[in-house]
C-alpha positions as a printed Julia matrix, in Angstrom:
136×3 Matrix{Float64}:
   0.0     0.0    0.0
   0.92    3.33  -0.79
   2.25    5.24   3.05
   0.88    8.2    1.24
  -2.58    7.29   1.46
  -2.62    5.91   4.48
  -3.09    2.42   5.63
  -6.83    1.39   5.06
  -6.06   -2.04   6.54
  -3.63   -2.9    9.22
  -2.75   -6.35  10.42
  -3.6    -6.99  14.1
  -1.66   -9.84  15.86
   0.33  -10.87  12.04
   2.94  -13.66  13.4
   0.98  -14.91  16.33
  -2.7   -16.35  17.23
  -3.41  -14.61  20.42
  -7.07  -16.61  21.45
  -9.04  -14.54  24.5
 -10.25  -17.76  25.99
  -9.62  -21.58  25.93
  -9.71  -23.41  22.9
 -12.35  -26.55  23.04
 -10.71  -27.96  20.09
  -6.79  -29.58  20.11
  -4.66  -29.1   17.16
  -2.75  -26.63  15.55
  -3.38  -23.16  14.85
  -2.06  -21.32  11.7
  -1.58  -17.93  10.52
  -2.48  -18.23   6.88
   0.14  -15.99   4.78
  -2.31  -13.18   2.6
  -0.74  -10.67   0.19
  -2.98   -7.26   0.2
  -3.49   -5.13  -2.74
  -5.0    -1.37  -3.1
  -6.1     0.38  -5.94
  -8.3     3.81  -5.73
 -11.79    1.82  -5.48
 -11.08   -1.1   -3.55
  -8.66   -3.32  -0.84
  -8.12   -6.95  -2.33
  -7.27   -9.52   0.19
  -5.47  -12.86  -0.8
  -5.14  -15.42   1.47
  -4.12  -19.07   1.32
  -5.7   -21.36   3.34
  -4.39  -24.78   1.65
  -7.46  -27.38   1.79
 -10.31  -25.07   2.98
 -13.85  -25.61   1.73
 -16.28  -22.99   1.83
 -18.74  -24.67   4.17
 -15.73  -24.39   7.13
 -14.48  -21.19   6.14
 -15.71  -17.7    8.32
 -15.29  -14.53   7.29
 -16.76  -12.29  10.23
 -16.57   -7.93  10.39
 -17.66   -7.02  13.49
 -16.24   -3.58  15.12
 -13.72   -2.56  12.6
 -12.02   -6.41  13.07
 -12.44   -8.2   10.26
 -11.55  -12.12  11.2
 -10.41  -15.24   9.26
 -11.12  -18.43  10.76
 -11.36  -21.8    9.09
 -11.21  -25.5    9.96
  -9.17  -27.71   7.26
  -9.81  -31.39   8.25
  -6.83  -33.58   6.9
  -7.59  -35.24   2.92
  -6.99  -38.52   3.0
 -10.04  -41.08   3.38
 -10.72  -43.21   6.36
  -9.45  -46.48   4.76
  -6.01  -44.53   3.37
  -2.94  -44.33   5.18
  -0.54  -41.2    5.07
   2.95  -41.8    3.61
   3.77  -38.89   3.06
   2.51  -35.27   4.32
   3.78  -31.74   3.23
   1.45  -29.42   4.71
  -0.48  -29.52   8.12
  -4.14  -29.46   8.77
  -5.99  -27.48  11.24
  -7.28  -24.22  12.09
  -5.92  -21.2   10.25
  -6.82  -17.71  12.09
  -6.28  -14.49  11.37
  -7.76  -10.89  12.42
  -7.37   -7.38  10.46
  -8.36   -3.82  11.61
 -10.88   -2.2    9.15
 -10.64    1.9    9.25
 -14.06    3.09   8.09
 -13.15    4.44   4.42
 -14.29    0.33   3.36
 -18.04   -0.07   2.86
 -18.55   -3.26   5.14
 -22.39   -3.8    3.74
 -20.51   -3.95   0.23
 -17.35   -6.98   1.04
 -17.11   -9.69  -1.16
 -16.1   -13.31  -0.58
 -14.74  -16.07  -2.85
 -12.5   -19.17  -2.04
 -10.78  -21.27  -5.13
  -7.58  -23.6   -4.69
  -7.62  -22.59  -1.32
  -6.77  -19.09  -1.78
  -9.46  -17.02  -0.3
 -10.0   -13.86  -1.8
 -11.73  -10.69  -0.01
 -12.44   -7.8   -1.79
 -13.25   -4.44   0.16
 -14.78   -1.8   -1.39
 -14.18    2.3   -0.46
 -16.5     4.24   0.04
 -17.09    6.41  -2.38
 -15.8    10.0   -1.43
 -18.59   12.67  -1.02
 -18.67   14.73  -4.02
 -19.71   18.43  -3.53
 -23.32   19.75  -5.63
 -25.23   22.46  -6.0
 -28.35   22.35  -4.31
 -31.51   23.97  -6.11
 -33.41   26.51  -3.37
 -37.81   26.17  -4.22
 -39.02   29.4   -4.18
 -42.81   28.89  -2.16
């Protein structure tokens, strides 16, 4: 991003997963890597979640924290047997502040090959008019 304009998103908590309470579930926790991208309209978020399906994927914006949290469950089928494994499964977390120039009602969400992508509109800038005076 541009230091310039500002930054419209800033990472919060980037090389850790800081959790407020107990987790119910064992198993790792991952910080899924996400390249941002700004243009004058819009914030593009790319982040890779490797083996993430929709259905366990949440995308949540709630007071200027937008959060990424998703459960990948391991591939293989019940009647295979790993031999060998590259990646882990598990949970993959990950929280952003929002500043209020992004029009939250307006986000949009799309996962393919496990690369979630966010887009985040601006809002549009207030442009100045002319308004006409009714003479009663």
């Amino acid at each position: 991003m541009a230091e310039s304009k500002g930054k419209q998103l800033q990472l919060k908590e980037p090389t850790e997963v800081t959790v407020s309470a107990e987790q119910t579930k064992t198993g790792p926790v991952f910080v899924p890597a996400v390249d941002i991208f700004e243009n004058d309209t819009a914030i593009t978020l790319l982040a890779d979640i490797p083996g993430a399906r929709a259905d366990a994927l949440k995308v949540d914006l709630r007071d200027n924290i937008l959060t990424l949290d998703a459960e990948v469950s391991p591939p293989e089928q019940k009647d295979e047997i790993v031999i060998l494994r590259e990646y882990e499964t598990g949970r993959y977390f990950r929280q952003f502040t929002v500043s209020q120039v992004i029009d939250q009602g307006k986000i949009d969400a799309s996962l393919k090959d496990g690369v979630l992508r966010l887009t985040l509109p601006k809002v549009a800038p207030a442009t100045p008019r002319k308004i006409a005076i009714k003479a009663e």
